[in-house]
N, C-alpha and C positions, 0 to 999 in steps of 0.2 A: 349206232351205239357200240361203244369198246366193249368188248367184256372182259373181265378179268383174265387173266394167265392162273392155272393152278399153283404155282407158288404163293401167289399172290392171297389166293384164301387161305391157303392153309398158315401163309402167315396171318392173315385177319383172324382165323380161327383159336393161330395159339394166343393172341393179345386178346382176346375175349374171354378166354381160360383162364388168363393169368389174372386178368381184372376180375374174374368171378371168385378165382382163389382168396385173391387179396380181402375182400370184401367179407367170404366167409371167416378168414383169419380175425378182420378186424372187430365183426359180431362176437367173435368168441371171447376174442380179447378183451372187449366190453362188457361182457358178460361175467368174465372173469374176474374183473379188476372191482365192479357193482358188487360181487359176490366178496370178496376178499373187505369192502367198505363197509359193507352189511357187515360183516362177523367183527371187526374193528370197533360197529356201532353197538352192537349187543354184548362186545364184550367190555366195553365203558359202562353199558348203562348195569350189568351186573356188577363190574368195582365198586359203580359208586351203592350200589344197594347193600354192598356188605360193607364197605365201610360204613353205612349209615346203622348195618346191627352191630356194627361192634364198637359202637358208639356207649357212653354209658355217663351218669351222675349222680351225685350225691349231696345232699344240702344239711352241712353242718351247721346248727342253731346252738347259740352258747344262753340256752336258756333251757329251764323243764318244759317234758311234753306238757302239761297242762298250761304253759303260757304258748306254747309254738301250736298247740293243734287251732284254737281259735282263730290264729292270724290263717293259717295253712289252709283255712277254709274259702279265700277269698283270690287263690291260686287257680280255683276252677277245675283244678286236673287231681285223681284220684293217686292219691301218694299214701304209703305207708310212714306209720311215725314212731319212732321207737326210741327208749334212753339210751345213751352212752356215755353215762359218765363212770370214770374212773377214780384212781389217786392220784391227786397233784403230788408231785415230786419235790422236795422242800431243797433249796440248794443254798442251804448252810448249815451249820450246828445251831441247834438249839429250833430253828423253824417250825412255825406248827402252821397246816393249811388246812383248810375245806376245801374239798375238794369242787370248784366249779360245776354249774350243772351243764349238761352236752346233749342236745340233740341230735338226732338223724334223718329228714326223710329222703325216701327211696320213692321216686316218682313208677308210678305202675303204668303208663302210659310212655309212649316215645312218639313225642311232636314234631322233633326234628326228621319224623320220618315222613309226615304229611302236609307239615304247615309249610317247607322251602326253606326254614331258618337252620343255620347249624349248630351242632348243641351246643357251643358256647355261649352264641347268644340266646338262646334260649334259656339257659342255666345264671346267665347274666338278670333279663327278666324277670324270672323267680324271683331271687336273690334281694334285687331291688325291690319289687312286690312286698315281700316276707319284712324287709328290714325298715322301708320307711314310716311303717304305724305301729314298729315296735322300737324299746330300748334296748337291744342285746343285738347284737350283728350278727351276721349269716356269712357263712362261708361254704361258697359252689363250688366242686371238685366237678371236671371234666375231663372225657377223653375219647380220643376217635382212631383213625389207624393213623393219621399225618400227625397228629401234635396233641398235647394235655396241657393243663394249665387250671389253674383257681381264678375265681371271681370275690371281692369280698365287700359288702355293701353294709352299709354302720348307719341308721336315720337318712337324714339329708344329707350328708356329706359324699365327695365324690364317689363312685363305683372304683376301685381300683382292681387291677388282675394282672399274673402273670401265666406265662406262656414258654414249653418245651418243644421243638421238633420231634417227631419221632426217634431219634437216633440221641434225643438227652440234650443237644445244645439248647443252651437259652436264647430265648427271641421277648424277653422283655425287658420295664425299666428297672434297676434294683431300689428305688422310692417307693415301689409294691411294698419288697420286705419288709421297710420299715413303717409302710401302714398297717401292715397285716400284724406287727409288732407291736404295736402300740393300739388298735382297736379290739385287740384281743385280749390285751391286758398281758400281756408276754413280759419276761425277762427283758430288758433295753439292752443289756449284756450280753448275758451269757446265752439267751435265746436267737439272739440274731446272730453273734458269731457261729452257733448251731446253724443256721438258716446260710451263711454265705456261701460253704461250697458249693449250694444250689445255683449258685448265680456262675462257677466256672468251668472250667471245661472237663471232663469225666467220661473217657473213652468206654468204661464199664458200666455206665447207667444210660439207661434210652430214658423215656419221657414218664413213663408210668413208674419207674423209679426213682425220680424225679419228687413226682407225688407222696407217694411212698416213705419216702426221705422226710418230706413236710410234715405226714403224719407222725412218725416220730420222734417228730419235737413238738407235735403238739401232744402226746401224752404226758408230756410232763407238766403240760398244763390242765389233765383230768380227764382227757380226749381218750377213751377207748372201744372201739369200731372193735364188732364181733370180728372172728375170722368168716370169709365171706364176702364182708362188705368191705373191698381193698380197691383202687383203682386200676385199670384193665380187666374188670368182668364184665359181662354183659347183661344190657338192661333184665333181662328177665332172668339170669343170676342173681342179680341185683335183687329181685322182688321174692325169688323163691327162697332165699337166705330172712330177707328182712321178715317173712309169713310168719316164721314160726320160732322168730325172737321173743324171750317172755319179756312181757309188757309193752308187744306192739300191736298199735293200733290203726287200723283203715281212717284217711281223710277222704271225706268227697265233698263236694260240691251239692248243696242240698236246698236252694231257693235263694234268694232276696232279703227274705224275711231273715234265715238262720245268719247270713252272711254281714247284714247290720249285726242282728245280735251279737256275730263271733265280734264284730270290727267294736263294740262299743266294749266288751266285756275284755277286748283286748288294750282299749285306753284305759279302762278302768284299771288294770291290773299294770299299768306303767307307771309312768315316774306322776303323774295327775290325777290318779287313780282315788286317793285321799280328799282332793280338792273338789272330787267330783261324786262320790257318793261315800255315807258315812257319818259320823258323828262332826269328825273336822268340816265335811261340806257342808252337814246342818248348820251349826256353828254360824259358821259364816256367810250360808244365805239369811239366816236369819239375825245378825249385823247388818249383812247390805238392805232388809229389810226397816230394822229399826232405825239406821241414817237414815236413809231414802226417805221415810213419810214425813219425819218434820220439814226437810230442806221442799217437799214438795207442797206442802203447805203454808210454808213462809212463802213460795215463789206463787202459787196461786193467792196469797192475799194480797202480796205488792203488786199483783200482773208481772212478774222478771219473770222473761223466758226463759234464761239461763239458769235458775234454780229451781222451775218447776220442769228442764227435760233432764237436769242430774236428777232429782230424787226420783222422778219418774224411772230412768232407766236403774237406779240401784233399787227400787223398787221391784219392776218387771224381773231383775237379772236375778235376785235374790227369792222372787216367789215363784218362777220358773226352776232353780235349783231343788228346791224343795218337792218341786210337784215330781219333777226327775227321778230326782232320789226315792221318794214314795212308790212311783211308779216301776222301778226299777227295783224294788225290795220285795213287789208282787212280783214282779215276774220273773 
């Protein structure tokens, strides 16, 4: 057997060192790099938790709270509901107005912080919720740390919105405007020329000024939001202002049962509301009653199927009406 010459190990020795070096360096290095990832990760998941508080909205209802709290109830989420209306601004001589009635609520909850949706679409939801079993349209104010923007939902007609970056440029279509124009009942004029600068470029305004700007053009249509309740506050800004507004009032969510009641007292009080309890809905169940029974007994003594299921069903549809409305004047 050879055996090694002592140069020989002590070179084996130093490339065993070197390789040990190495190796501790690369632990560390690894260590280091997982630790610097780590802090990258936690410091994402805290951005996004403050942008998600400094998040905030508001649902303007162009109707009184006594029509908006009944629909408000079928929102499910605890919102306060308060008036805002103001003076319509007359823009000419001689003009006389009423001043439109304005609603506010202020959601007391923040969803967007648990449910995954962002608050626009969230505030989009409402909005259409609020606006489709009523006749007056909802307008959803929004805003977060990246971008603001409105939502605005009229019946069944499309959802339309626009949209600010944080720094103020616009990121939507200008055919918003002109819904938001005209579902509102706005000036076609002078209102929307009001409204265009919104649509260009404005190195002095960011997003929440933007808003801001919207609001006031809409106090010329009656719109007046306490101080307080302005875009870029925060949700529970937002509720601590709206508490101790006179004549605001708590919405919640309170069964099934209250939730019909709010949804029917809510058609009753719209554009059907006559037709459907009342003197004019007596009225007229009790017409559809008196056609109904001769056509149903002419069609029972010819045997015609087709005149004994007309007066049959102006029969049913007319003593149904009736028992409604009975019912509905006990309770």
């Amino acid at each position: 057997m050879v055996m090694p010459s002592g140069e020989s190990a002590g070179e084996a020795g130093e490339a065993s060192g070197a390789r040990g070096a190495a190796g501790g360096s690369g632990a560390g290095a690894a260590g280091s790099g997982a630790g610097v990832a780590g802090s990258r990760a936690a410091g994402r998941v805290a951005d996004a938790a403050d942008a998600a508080l400094a998040a905030g909205a508001l649902l303007l209802c162009r109707a009184e709270p006594e029509a908006v709290g009944p629909v408000a109830h079928l929102l499910r989420e605890p919102m306060l509901l308060c008036p805002v209306t103001g003076d319509a601004a007359p823009t000419g001589p001689g003009d006389r107005f009423e001043a439109p009635a304005w609603s506010v609520l202020v959601p007391e909850s923040k969803p967007w912080l648990h449910g995954g949706e962002p608050v626009d679409r969230v505030v989009t939801g409402w909005a259409g919720a609020l606006a489709v079993g009523a006749s007056w349209p909802v307008l959803g104010l929004w805003w977060d740390v990246a971008r603001s923007g409105y939502v605005l939902a009229s019946g069944f007609r499309r959802t339309v919105g626009y949209e600010w970056l944080a720094d103020g440029t616009p990121a939507g279509d200008h055919e918003a405007l002109r819904s938001l124009v005209l579902r509102l009942g706005l000036d076609p004029v002078l209102d929307l020329q009001a409204l265009e600068p919104l649509t260009g470029p404005d190195p002095a305004a960011d997003a929440r000024g933007r808003l801001r700007g919207l609001l006031a053009v809409l106090t010329r249509a009656g719109l007046a939001l306490p101080a307080g309740l302005s875009p870029g506050q925060s949700a529970d800004r937002l509720r601590s202002v709206a508490g101790v507004l006179p004549g605001a009032e708590r919405v919640s969510w309170s069964g099934w049962r209250d939730a019909v009641r709010a949804e029917l007292e809510a058609v009753e009080n719209g554009a059907f509301g006559p037709w459907l309890r009342g003197p004019g809905a007596r009225a007229l169940a009790a017409a559809q009653c008196a056609a109904g029974l001769p056509l149903l007994g002419r069609g029972l003594r010819r045997r015609d199927h087709g005149w004994t299921c007309a007066g049959a069903l102006l029969v049913t549809h007319g003593a149904f009406a009736l028992v409604y409305d009975r019912m509905r004047a006990r309770s």
